[in-house]
C-alpha positions as CSV (number, residue, x, y, z in Angstrom):
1,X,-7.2,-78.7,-131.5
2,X,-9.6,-75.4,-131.5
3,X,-8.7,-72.4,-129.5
4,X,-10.8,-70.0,-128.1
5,X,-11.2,-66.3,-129.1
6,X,-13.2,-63.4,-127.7
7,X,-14.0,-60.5,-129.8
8,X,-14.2,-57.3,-127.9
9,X,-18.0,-55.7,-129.2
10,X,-17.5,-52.4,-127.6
11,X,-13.7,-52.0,-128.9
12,X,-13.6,-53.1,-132.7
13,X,-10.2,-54.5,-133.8
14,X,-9.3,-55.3,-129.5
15,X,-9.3,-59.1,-128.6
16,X,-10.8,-59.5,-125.5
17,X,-8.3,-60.9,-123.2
18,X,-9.1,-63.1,-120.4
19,X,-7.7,-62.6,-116.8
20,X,-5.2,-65.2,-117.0
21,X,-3.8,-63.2,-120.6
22,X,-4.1,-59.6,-118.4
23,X,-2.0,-61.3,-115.8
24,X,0.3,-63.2,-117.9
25,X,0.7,-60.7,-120.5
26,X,3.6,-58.6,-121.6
27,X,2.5,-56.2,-118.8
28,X,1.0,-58.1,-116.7
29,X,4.2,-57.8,-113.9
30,X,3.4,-54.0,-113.9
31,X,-0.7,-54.9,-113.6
32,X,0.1,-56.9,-110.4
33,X,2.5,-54.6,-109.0
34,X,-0.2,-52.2,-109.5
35,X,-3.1,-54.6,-108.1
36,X,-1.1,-55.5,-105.2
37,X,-0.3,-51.2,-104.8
38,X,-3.7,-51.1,-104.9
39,X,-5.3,-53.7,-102.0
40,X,-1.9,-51.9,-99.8
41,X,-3.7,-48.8,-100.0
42,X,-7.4,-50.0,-99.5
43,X,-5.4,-51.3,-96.1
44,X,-4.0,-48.6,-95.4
45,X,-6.9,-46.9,-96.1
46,X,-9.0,-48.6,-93.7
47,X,-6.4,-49.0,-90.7
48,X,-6.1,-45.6,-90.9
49,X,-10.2,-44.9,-91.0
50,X,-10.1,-47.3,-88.4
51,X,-7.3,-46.1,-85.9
52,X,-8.0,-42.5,-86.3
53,X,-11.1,-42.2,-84.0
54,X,-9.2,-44.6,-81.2
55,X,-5.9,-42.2,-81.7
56,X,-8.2,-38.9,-81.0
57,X,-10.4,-40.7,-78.3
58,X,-6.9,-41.3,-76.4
59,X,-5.9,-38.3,-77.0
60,X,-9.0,-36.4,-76.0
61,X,-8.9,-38.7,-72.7
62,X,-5.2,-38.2,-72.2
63,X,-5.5,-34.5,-72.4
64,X,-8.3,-34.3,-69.9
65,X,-6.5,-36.7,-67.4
66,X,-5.0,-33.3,-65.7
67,X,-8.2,-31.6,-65.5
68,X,-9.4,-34.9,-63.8
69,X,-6.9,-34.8,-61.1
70,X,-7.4,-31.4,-60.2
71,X,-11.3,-32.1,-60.1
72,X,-10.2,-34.9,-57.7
73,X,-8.2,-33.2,-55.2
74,X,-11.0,-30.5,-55.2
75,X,-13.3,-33.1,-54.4
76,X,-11.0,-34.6,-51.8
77,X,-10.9,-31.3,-50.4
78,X,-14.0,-30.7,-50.1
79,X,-14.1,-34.3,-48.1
80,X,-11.7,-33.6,-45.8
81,X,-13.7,-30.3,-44.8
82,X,-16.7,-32.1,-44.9
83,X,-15.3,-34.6,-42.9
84,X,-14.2,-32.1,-40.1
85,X,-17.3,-30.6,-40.0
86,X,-19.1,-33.6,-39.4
87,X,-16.8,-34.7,-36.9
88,X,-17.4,-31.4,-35.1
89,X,-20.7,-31.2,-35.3
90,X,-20.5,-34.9,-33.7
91,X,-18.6,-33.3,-31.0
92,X,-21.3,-30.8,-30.4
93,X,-23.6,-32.7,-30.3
94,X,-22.4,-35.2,-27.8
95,X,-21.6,-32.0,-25.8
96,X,-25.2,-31.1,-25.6
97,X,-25.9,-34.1,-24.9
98,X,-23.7,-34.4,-21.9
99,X,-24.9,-31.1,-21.1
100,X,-28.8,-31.5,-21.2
101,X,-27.5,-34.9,-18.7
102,X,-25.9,-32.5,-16.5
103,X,-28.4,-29.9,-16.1
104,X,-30.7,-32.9,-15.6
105,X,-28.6,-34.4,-12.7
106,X,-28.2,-31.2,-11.3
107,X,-31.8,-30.1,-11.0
108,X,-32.8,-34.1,-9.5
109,X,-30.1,-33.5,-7.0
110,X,-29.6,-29.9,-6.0
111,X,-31.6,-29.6,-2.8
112,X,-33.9,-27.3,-1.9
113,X,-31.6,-24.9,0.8
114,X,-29.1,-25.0,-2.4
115,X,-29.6,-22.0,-5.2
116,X,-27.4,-22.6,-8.0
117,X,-25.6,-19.4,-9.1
118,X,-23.3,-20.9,-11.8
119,X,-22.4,-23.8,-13.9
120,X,-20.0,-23.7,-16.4
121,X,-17.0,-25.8,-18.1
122,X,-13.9,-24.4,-19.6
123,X,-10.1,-25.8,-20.0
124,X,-8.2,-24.5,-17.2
125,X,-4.4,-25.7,-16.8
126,X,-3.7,-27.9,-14.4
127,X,-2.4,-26.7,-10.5
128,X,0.8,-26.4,-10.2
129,X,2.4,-28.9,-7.9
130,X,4.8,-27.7,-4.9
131,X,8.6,-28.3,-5.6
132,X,8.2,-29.0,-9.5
133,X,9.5,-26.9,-11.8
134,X,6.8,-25.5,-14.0
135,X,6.5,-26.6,-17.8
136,X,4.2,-27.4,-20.3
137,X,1.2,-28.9,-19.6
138,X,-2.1,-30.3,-21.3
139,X,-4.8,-28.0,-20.2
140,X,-7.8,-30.0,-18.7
141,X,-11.5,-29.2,-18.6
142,X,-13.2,-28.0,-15.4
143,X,-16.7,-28.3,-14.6
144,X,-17.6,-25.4,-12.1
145,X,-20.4,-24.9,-10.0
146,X,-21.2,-22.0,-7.8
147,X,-24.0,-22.1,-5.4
148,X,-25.8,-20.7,-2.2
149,X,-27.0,-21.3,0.7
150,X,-28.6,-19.4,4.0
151,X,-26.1,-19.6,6.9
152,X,-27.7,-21.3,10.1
153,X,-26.6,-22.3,13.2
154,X,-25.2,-25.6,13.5
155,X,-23.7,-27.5,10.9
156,X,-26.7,-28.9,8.1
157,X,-25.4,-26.2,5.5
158,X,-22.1,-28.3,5.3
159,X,-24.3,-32.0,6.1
160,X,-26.2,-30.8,3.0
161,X,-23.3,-30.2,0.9
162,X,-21.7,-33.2,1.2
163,X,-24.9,-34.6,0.2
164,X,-25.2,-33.1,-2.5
165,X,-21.3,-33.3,-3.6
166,X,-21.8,-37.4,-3.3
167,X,-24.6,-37.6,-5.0
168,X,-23.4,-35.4,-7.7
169,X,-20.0,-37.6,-7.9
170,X,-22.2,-40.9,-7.7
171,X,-24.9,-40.0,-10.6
172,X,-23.6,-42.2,-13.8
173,X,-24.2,-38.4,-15.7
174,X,-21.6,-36.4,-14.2
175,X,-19.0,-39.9,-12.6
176,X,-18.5,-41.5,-16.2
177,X,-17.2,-38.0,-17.6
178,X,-15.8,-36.1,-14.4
179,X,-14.2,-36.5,-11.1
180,X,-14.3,-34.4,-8.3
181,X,-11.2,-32.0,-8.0
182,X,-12.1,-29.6,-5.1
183,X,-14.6,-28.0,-3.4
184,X,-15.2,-25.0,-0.5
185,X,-17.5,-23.1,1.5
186,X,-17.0,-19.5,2.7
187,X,-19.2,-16.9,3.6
188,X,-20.7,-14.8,1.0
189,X,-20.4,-11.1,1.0
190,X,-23.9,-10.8,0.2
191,X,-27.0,-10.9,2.2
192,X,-30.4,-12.2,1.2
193,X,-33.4,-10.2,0.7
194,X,-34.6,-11.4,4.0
195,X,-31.7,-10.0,5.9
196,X,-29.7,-13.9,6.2
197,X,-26.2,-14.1,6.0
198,X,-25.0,-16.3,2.8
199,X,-22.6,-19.2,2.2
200,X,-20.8,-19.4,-1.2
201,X,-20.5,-23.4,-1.9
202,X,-17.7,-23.7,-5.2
203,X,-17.3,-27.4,-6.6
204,X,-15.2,-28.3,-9.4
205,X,-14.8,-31.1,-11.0
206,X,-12.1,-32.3,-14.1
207,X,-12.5,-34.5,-16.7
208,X,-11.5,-38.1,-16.5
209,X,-8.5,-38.9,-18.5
210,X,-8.8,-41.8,-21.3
């Protein structure tokens, strides 16, 4: 039976000792411990170099969260604003729209003894009605118009009127938006340049309710 020996070159008088004698040696409980210590801490080591950036991207995010939500109600904010402004301007511009319709209606159907003084809407409250107590109501919008005519003899002022009121009430401009609330004649207390006495015609007309 031959055993095996390795002379250590670098080290004269050492052994060379194989890993199985650095292991198994008289210390080779404390070389283990300390191996094993080792590879723990080269674990550590990495979980740490590893976890670190995700701990301080969290962080970084978790920390900005607040700034976020304030960015977010400024921006809903600014929204909501721009959502009312659109809205109005929607309103608006339906409003012209009716209007440009109106001014068109009345110009196709305002005859020629008529001269239109006025036009005009506003919300007005509503009459008050005999034997009700008053209280709070909604106002409603009135469409107004004023005009004049020449008084004659006869009755074609008023025939011409009432034209003019029906076709007004019957034109799909001014019916699918208002109904007709009142209207009156009376004499004028102006004169026209010619001398002629004039007739103040007043029609007003609400606004349908939805």
């Amino acid at each position: 039976m031959s055993a095996r020996f390795r002379v250590d070159l670098l080290h004269p008088g050492w052994v060379s000792q194989t890993w199985e004698d650095w292991l198994a040696g008289p210390q080779g409980a404390r070389r283990l411990a300390t191996a094993v210590l080792g590879a723990v801490a080269i674990l550590l080591l990495g979980l740490v170099a590893g976890l670190l950036p995700t701990y301080w991207r969290l962080s970084g995010d978790r920390d900005a969260v607040p700034q976020l939500r304030r960015e977010l109600e400024v921006r809903e904010a600014d929204l909501s604003l721009l959502r009312s402004n659109l809205q109005a301007l929607s309103q608006e511009a339906r409003r012209q729209v009716s209007w440009a319709d109106l001014l068109a209606t009345l110009s196709r159907q305002t005859p020629s003894m008529l001269k239109l003084r006025l036009v005009e809407a506003g919300r007005v409250p509503p009459p008050a009605v005999p034997g009700q107590a008053p209280g709070p109501a909604k106002a409603e919008e009135v469409l107004r118009i004023e005009a004049f005519t020449a008084l004659r003899p006869g009755g074609p002022p008023l025939l011409d009127v009432a034209q003019f009121i029906t076709a007004l009430t019957r034109d799909p401009a001014v019916s699918r938006r208002y109904v007709l609330r009142s209207w009156e004649i009376k004499p004028s207390g102006i004169a026209s340049p010619s001398g002629e006495q004039l007739l103040t015609i007043t029609i007003a007309l609400t606004e349908r309710s939805e």
